[in-house]
PDBQT receptor file of N, H, CA, C and O in Angstrom, charges set to zero:
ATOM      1  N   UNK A   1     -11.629  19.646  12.999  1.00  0.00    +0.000 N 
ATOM      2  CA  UNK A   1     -10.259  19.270  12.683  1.00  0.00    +0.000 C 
ATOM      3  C   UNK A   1     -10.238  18.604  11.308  1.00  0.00    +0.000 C 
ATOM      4  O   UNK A   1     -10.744  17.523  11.008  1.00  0.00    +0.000 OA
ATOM      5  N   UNK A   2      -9.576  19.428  10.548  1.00  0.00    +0.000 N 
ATOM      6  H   UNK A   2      -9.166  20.306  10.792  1.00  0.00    +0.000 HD
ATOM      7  CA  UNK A   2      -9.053  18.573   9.356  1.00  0.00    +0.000 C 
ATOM      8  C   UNK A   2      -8.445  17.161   8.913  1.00  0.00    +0.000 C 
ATOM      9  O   UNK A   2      -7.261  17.090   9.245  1.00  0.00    +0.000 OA
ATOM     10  N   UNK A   3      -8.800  16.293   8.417  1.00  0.00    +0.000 N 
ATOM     11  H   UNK A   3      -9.761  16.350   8.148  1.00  0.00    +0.000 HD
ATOM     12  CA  UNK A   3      -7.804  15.143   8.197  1.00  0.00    +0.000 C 
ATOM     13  C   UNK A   3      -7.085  15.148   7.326  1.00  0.00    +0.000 C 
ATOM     14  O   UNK A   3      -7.395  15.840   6.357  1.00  0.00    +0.000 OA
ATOM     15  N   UNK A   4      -5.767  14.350   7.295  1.00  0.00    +0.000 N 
ATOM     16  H   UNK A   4      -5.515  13.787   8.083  1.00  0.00    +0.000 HD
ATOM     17  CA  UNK A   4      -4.682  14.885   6.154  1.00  0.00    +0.000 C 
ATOM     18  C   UNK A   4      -4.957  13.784   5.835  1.00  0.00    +0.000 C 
ATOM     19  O   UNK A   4      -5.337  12.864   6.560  1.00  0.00    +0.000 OA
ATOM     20  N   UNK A   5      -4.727  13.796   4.349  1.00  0.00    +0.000 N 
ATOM     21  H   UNK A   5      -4.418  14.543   3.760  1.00  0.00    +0.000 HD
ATOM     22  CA  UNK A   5      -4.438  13.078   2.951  1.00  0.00    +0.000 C 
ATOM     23  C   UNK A   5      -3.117  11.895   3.942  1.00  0.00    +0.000 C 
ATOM     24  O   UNK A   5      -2.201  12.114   4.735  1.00  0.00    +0.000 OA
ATOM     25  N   UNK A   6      -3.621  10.869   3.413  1.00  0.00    +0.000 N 
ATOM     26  H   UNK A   6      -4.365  10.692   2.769  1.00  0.00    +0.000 HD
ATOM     27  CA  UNK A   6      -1.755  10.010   3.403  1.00  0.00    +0.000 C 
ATOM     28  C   UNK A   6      -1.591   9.790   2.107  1.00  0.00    +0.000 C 
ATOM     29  O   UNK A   6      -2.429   9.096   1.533  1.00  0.00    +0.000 OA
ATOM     30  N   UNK A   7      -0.645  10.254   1.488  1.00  0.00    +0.000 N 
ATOM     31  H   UNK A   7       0.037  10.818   1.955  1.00  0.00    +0.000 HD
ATOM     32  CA  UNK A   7      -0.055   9.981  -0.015  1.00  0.00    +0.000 C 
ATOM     33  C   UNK A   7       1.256   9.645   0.485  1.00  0.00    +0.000 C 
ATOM     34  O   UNK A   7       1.729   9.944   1.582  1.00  0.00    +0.000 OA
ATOM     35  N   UNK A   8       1.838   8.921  -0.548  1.00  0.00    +0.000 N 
ATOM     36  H   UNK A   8       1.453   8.679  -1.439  1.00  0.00    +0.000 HD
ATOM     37  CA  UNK A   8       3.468   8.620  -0.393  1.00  0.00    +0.000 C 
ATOM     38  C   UNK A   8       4.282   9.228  -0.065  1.00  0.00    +0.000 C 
ATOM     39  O   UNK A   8       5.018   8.986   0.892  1.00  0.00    +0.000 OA
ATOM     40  N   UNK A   9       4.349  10.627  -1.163  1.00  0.00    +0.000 N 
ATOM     41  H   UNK A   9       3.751  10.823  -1.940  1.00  0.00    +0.000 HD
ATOM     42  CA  UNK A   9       4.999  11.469  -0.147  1.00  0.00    +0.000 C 
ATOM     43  C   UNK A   9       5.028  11.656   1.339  1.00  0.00    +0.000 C 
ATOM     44  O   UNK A   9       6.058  11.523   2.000  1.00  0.00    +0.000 OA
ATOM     45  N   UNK A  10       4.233  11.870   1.681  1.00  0.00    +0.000 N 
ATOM     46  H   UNK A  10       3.396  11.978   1.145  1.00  0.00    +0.000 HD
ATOM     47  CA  UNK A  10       3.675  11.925   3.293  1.00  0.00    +0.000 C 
ATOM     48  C   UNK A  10       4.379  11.114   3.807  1.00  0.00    +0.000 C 
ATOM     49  O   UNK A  10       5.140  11.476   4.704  1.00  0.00    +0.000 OA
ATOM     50  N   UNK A  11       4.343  10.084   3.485  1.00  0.00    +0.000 N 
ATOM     51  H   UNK A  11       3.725   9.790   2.755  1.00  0.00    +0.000 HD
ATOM     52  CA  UNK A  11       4.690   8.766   4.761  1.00  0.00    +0.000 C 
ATOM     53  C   UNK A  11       6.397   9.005   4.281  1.00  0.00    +0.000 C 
ATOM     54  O   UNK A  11       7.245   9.330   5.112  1.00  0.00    +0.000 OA
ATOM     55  N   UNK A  12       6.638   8.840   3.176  1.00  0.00    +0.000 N 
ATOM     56  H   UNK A  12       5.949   8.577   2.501  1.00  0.00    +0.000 HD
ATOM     57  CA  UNK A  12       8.079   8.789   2.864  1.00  0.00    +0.000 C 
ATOM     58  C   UNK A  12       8.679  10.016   3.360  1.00  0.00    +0.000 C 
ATOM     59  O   UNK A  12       9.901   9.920   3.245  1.00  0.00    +0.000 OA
ATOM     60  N   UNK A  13       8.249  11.388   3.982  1.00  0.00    +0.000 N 
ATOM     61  H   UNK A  13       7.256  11.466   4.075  1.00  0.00    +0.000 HD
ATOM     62  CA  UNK A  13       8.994  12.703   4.213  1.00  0.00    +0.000 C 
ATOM     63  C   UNK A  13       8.746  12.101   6.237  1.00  0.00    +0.000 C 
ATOM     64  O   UNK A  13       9.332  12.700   7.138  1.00  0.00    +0.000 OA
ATOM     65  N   UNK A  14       7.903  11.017   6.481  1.00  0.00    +0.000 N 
ATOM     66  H   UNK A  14       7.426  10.530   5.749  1.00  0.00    +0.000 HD
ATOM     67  CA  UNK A  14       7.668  10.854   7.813  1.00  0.00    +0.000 C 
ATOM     68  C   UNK A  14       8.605   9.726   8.115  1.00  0.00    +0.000 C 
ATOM     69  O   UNK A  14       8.891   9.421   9.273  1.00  0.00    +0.000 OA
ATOM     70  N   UNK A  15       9.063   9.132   7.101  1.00  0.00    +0.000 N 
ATOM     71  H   UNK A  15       8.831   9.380   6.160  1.00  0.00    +0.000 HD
ATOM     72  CA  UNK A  15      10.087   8.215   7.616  1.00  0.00    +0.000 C 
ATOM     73  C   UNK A  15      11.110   9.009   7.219  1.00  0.00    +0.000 C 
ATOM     74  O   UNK A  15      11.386   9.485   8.320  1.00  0.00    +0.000 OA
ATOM     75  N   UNK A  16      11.860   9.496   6.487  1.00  0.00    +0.000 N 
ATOM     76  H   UNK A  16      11.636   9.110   5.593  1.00  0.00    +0.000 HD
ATOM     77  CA  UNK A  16      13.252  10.093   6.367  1.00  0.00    +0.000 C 
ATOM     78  C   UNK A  16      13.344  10.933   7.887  1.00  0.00    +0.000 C 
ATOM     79  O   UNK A  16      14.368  10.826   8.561  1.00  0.00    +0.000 OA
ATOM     80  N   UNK A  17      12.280  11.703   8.318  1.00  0.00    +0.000 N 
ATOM     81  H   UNK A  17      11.447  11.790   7.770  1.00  0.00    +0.000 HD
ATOM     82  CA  UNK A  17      12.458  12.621   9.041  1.00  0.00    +0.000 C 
ATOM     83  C   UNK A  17      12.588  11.695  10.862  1.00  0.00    +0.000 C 
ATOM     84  O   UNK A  17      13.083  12.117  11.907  1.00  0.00    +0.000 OA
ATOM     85  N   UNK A  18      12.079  10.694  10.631  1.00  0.00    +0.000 N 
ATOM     86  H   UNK A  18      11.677  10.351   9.782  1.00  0.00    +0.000 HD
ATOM     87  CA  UNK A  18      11.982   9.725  11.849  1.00  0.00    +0.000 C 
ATOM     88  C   UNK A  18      13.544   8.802  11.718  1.00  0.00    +0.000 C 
ATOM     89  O   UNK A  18      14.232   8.642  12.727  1.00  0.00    +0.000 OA
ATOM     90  N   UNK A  19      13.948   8.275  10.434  1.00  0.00    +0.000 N 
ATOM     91  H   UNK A  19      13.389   8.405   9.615  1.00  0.00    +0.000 HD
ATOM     92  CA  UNK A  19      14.974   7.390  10.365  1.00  0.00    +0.000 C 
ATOM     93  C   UNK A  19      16.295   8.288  10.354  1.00  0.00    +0.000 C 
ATOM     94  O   UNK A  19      17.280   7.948  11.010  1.00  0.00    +0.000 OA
ATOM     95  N   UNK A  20      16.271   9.458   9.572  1.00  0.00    +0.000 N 
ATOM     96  H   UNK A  20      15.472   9.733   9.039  1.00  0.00    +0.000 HD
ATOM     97  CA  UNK A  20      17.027  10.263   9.378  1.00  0.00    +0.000 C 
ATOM     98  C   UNK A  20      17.707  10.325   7.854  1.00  0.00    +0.000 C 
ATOM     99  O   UNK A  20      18.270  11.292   7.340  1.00  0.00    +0.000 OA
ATOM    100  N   UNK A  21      17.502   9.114   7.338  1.00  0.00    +0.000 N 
ATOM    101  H   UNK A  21      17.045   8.329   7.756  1.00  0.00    +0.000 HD
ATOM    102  CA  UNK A  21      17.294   9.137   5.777  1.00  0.00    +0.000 C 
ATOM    103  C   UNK A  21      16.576   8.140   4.933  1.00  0.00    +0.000 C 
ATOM    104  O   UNK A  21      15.733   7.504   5.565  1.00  0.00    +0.000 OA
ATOM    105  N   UNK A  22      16.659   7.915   3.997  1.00  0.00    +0.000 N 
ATOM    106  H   UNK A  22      17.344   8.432   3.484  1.00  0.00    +0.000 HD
ATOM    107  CA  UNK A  22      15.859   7.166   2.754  1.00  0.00    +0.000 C 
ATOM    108  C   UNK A  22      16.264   5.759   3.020  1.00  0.00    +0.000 C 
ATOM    109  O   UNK A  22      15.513   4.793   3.160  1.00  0.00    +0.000 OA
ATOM    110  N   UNK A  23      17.480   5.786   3.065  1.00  0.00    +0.000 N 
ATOM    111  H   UNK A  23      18.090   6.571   2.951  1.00  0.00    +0.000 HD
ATOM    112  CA  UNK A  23      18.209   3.984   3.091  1.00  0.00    +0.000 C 
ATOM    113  C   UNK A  23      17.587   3.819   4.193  1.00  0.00    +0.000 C 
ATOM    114  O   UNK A  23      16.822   2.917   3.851  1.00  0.00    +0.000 OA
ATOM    115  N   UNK A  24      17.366   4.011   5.197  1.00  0.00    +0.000 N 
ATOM    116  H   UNK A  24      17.988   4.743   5.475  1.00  0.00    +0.000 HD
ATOM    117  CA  UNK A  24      17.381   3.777   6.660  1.00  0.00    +0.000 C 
ATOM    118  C   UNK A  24      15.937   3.441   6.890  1.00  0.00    +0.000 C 
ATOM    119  O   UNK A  24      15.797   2.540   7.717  1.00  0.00    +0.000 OA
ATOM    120  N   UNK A  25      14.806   3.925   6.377  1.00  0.00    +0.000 N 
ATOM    121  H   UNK A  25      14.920   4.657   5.705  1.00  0.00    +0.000 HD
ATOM    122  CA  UNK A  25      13.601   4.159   6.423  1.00  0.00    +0.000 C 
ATOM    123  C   UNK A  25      13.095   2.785   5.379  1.00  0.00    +0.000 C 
ATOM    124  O   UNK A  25      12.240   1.937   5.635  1.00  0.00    +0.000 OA
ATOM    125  N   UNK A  26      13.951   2.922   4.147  1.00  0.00    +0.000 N 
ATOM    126  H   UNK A  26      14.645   3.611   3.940  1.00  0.00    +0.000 HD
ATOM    127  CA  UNK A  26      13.706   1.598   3.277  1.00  0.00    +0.000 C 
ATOM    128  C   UNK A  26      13.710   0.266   3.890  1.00  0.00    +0.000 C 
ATOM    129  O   UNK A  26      12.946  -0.676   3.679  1.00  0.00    +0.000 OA
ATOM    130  N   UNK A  27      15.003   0.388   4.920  1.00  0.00    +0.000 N 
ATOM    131  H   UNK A  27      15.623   1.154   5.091  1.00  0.00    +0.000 HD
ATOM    132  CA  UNK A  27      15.489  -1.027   5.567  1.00  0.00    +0.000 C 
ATOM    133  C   UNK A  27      14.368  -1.120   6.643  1.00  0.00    +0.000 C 
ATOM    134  O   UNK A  27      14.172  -2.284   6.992  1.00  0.00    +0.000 OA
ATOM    135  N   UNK A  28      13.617  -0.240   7.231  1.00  0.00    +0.000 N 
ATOM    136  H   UNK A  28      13.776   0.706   6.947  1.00  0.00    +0.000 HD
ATOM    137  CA  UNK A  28      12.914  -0.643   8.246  1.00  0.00    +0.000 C 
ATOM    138  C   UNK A  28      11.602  -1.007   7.526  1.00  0.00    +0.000 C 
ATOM    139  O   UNK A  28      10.914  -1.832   8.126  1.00  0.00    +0.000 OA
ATOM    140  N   UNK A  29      11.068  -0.493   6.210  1.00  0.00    +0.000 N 
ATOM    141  H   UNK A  29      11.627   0.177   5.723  1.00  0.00    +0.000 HD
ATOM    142  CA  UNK A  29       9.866  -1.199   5.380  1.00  0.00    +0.000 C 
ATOM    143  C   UNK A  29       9.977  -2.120   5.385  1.00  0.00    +0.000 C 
ATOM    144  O   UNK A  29       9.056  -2.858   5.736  1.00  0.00    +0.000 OA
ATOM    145  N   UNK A  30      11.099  -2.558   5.021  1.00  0.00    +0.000 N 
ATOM    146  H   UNK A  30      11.847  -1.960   4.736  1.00  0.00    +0.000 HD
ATOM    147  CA  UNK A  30      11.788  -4.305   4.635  1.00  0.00    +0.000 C 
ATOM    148  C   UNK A  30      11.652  -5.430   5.308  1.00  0.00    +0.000 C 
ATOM    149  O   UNK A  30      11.524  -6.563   4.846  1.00  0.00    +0.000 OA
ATOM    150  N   UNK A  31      11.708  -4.802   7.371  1.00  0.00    +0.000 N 
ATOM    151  H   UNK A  31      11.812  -3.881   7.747  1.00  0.00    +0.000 HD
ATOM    152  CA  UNK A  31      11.771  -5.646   7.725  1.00  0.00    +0.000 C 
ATOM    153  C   UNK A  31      10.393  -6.024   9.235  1.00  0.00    +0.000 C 
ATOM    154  O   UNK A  31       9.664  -5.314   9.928  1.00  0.00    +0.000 OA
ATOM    155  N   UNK A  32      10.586  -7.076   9.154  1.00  0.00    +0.000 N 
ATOM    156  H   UNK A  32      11.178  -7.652   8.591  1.00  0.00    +0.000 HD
ATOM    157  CA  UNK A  32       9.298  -8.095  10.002  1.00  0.00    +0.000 C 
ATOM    158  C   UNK A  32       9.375  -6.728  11.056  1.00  0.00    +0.000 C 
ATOM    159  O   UNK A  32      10.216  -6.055  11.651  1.00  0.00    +0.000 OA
ATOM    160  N   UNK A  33       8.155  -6.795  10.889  1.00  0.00    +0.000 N 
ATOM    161  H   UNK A  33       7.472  -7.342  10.405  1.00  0.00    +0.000 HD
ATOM    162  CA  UNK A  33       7.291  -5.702  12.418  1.00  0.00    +0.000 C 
ATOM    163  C   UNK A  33       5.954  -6.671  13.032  1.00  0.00    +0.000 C 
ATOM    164  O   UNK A  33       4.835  -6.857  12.554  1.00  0.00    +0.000 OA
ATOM    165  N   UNK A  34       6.426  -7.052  13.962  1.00  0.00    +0.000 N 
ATOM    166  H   UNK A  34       7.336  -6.902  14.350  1.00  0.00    +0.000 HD
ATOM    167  CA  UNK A  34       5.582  -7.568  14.785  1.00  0.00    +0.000 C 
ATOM    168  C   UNK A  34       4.075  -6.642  15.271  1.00  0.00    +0.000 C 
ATOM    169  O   UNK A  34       2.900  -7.003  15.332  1.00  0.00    +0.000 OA
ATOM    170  N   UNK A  35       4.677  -5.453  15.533  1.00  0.00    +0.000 N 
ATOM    171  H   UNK A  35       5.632  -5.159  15.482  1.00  0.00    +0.000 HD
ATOM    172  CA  UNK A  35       3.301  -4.636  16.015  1.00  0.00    +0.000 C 
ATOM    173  C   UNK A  35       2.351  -4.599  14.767  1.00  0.00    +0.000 C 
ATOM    174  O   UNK A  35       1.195  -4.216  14.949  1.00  0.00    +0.000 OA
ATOM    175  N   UNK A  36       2.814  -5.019  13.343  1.00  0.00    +0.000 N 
ATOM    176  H   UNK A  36       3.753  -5.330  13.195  1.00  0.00    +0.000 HD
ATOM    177  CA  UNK A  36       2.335  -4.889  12.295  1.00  0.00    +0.000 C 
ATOM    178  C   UNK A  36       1.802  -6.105  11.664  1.00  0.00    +0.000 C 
ATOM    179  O   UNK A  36       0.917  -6.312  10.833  1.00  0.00    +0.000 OA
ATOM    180  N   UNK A  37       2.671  -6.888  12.363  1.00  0.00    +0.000 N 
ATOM    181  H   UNK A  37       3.389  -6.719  13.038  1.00  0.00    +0.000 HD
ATOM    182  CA  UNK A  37       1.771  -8.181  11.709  1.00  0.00    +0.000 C 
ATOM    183  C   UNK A  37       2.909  -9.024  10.274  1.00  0.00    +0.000 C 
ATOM    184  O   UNK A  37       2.925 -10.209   9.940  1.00  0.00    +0.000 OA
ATOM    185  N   UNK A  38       3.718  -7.867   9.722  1.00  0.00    +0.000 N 
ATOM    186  H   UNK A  38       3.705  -6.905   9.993  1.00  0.00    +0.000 HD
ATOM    187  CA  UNK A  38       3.922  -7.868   8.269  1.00  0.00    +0.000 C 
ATOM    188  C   UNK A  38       5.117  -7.283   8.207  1.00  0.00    +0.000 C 
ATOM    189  O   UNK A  38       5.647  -6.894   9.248  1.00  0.00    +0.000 OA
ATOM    190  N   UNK A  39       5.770  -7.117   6.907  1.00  0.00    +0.000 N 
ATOM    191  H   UNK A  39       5.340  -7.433   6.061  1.00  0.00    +0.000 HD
ATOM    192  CA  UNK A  39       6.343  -6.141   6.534  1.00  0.00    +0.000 C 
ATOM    193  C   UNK A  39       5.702  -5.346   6.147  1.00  0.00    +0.000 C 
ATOM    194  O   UNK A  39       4.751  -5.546   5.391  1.00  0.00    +0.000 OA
ATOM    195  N   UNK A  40       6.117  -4.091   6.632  1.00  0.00    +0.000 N 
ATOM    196  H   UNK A  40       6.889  -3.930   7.247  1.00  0.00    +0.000 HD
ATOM    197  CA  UNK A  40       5.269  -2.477   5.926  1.00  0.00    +0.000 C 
ATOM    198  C   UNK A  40       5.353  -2.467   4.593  1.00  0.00    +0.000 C 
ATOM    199  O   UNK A  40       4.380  -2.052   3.963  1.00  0.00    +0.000 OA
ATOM    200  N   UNK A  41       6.411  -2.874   3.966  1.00  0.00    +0.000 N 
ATOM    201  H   UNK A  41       7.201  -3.210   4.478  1.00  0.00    +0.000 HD
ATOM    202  CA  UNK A  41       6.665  -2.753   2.739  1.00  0.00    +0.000 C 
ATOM    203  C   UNK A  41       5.598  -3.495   1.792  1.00  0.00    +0.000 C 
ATOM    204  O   UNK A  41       5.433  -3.390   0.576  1.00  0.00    +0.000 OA
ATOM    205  N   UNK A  42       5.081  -4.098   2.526  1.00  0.00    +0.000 N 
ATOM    206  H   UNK A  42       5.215  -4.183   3.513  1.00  0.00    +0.000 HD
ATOM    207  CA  UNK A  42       3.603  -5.157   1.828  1.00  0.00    +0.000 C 
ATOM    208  C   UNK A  42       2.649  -4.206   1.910  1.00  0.00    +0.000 C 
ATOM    209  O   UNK A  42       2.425  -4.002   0.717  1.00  0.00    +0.000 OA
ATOM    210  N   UNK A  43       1.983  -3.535   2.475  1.00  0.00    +0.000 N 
ATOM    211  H   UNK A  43       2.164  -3.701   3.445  1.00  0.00    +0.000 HD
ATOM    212  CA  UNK A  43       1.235  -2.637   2.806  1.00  0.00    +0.000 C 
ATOM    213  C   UNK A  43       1.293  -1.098   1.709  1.00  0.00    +0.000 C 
ATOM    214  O   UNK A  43       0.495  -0.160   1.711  1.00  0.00    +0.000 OA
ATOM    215  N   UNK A  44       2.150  -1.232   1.110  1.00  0.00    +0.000 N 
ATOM    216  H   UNK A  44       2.798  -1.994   1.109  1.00  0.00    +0.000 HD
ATOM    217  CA  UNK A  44       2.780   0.504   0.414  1.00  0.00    +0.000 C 
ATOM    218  C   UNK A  44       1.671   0.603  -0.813  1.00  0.00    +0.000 C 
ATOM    219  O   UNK A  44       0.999   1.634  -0.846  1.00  0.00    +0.000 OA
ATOM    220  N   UNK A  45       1.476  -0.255  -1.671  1.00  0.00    +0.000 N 
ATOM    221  H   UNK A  45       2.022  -1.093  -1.644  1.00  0.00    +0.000 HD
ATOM    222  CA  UNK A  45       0.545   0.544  -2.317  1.00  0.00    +0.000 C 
ATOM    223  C   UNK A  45      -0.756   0.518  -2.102  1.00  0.00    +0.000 C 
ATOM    224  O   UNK A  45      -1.393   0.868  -3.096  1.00  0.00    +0.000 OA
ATOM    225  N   UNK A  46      -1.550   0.170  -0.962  1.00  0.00    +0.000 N 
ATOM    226  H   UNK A  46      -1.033  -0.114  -0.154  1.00  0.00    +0.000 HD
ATOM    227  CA  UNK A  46      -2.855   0.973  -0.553  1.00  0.00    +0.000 C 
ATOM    228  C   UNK A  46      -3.039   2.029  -0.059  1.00  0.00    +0.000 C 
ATOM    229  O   UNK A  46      -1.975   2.432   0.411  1.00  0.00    +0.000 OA
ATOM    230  N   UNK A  47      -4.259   3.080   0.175  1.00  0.00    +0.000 N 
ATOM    231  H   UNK A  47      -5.123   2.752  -0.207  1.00  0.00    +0.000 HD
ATOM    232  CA  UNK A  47      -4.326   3.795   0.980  1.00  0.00    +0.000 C 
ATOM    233  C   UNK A  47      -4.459   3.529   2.378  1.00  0.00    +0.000 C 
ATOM    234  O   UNK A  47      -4.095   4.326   3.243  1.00  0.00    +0.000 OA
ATOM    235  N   UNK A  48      -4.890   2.602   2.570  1.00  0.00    +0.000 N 
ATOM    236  H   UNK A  48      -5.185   1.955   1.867  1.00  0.00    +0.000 HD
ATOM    237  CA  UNK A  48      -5.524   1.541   3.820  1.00  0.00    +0.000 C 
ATOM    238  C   UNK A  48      -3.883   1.694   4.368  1.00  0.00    +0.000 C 
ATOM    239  O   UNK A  48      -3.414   2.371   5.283  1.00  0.00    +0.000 OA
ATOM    240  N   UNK A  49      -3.195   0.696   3.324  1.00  0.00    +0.000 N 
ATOM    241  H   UNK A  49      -3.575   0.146   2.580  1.00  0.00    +0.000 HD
ATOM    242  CA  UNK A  49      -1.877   0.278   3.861  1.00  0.00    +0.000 C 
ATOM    243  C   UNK A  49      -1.059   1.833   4.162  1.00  0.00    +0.000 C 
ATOM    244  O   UNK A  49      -0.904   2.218   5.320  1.00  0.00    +0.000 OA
ATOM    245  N   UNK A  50      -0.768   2.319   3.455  1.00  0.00    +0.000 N 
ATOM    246  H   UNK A  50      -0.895   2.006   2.513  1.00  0.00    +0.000 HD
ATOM    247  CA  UNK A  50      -0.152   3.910   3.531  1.00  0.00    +0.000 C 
ATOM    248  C   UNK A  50      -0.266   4.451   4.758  1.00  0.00    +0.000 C 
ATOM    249  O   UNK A  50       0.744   4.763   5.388  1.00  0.00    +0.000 OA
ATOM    250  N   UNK A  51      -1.957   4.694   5.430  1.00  0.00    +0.000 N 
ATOM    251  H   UNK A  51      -2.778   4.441   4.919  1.00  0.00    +0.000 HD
ATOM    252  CA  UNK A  51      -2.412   4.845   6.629  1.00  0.00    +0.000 C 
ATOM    253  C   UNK A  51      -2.024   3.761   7.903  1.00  0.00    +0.000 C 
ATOM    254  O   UNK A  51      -2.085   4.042   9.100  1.00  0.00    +0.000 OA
ATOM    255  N   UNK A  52      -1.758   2.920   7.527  1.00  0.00    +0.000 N 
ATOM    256  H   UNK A  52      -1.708   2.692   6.554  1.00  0.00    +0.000 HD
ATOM    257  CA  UNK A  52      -0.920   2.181   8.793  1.00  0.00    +0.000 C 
ATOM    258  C   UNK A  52       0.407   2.050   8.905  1.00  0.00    +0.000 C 
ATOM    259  O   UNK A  52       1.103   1.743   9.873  1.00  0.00    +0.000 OA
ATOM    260  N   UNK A  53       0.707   2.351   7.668  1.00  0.00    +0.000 N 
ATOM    261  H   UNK A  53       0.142   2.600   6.882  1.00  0.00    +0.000 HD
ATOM    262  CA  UNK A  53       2.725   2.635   7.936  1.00  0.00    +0.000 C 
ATOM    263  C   UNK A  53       2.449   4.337   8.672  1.00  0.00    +0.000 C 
ATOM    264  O   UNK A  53       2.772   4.679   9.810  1.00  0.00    +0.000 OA
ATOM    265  N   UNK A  54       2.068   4.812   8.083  1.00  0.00    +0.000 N 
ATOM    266  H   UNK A  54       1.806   4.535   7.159  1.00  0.00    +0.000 HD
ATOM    267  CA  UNK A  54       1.844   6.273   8.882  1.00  0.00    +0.000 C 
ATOM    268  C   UNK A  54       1.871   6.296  10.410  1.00  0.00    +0.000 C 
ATOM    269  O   UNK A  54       2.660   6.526  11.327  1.00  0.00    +0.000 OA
ATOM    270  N   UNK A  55       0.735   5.976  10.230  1.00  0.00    +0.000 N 
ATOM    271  H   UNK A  55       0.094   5.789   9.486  1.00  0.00    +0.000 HD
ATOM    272  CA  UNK A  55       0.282   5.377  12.022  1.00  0.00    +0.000 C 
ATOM    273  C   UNK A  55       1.140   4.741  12.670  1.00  0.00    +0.000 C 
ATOM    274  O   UNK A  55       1.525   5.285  13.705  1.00  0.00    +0.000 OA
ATOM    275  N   UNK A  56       1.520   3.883  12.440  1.00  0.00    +0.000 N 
ATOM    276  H   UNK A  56       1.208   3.440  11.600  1.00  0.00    +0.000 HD
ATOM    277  CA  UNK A  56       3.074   3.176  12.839  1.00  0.00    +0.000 C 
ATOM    278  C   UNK A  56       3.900   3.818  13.106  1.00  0.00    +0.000 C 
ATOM    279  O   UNK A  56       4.323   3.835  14.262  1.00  0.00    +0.000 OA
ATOM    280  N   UNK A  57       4.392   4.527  12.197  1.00  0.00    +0.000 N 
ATOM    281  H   UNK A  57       4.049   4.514  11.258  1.00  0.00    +0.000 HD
ATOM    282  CA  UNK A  57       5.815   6.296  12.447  1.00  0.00    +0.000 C 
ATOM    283  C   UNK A  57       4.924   6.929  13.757  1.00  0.00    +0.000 C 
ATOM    284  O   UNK A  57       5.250   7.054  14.938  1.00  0.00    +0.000 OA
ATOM    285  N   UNK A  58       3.888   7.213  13.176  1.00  0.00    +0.000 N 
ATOM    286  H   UNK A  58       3.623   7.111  12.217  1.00  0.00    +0.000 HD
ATOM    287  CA  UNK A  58       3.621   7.876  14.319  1.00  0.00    +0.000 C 
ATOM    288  C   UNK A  58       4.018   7.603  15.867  1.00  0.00    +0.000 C 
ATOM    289  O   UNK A  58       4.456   8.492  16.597  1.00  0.00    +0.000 OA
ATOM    290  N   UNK A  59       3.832   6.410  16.231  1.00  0.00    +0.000 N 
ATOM    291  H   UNK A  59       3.476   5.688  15.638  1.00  0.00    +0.000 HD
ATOM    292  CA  UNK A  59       3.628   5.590  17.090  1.00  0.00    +0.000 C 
ATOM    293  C   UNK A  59       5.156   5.916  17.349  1.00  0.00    +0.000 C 
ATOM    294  O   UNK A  59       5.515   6.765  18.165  1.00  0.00    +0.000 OA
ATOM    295  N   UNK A  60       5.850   5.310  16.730  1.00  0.00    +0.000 N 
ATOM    296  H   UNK A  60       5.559   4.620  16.067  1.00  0.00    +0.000 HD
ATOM    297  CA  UNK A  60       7.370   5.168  16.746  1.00  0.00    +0.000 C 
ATOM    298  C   UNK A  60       7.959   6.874  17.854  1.00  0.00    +0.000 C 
ATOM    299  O   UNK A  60       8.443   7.182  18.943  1.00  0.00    +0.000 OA
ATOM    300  N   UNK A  61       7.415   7.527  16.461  1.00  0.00    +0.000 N 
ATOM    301  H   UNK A  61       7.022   7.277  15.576  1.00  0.00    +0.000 HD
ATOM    302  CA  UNK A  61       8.488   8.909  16.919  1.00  0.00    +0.000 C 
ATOM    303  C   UNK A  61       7.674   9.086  18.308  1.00  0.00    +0.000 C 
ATOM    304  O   UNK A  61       8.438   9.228  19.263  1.00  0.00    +0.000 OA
ATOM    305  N   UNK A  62       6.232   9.112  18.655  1.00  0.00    +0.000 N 
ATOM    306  H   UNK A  62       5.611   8.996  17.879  1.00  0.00    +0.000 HD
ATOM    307  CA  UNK A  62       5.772   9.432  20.113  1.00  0.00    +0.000 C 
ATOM    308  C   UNK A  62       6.717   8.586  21.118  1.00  0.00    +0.000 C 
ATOM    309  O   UNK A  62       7.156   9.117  22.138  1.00  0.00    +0.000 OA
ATOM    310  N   UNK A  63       7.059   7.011  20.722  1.00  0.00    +0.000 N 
ATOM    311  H   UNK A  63       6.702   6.579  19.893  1.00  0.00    +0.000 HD
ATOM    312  CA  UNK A  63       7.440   6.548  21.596  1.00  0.00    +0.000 C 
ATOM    313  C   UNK A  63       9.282   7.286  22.228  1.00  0.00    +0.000 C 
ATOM    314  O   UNK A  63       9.845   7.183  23.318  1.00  0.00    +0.000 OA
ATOM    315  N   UNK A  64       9.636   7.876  21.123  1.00  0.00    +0.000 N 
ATOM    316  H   UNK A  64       9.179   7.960  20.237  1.00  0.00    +0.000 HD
ATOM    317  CA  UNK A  64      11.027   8.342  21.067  1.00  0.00    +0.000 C 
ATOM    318  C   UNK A  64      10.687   9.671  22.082  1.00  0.00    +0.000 C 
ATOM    319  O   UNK A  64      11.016   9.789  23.262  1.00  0.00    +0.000 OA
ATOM    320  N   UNK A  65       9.959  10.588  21.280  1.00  0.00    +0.000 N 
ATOM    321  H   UNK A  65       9.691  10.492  20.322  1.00  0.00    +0.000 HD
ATOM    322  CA  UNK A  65      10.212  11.715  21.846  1.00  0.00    +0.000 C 
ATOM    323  C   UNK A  65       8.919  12.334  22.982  1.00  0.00    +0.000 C 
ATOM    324  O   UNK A  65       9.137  13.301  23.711  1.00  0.00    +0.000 OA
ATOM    325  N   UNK A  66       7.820  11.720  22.969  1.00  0.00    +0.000 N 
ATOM    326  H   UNK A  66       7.643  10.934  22.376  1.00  0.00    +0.000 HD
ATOM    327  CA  UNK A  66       7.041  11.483  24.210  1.00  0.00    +0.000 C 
ATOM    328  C   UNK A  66       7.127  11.425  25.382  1.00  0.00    +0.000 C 
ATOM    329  O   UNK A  66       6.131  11.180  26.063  1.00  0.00    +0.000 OA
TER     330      UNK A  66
């Protein structure tokens, strides 16, 4: 199995597609996530960090549509 790249794009086409747009996805970077510890938005320019906002969506949309 292949592993995908997390680049910005990535995470940013995984939140529009989870929030349903850009504003919406921004406001949830913004704000206190407990499962996170942080704001995501602290996290955005690592790869480290990139990979746990990812992981996070992930988490999110399984919990929605799971």
């Amino acid at each position: 199995m292949k592993k995908v790249k997390i680049t910005k794009p990535l995470v940013l086409k995984k939140g529009k597609e989870l929030f349903g747009n850009t504003s919406k996805f921004t406001m949830w970077l913004n704000t206190d996530s407990i499962a996170m510890g942080c704001k995501p938005i602290t996290l955005w320019e690592t790869k480290k960090g990139l990979s746990m906002i990812y992981d996070e969506l992930v988490r999110i949309e399984c919990g929605i549509v799971c």
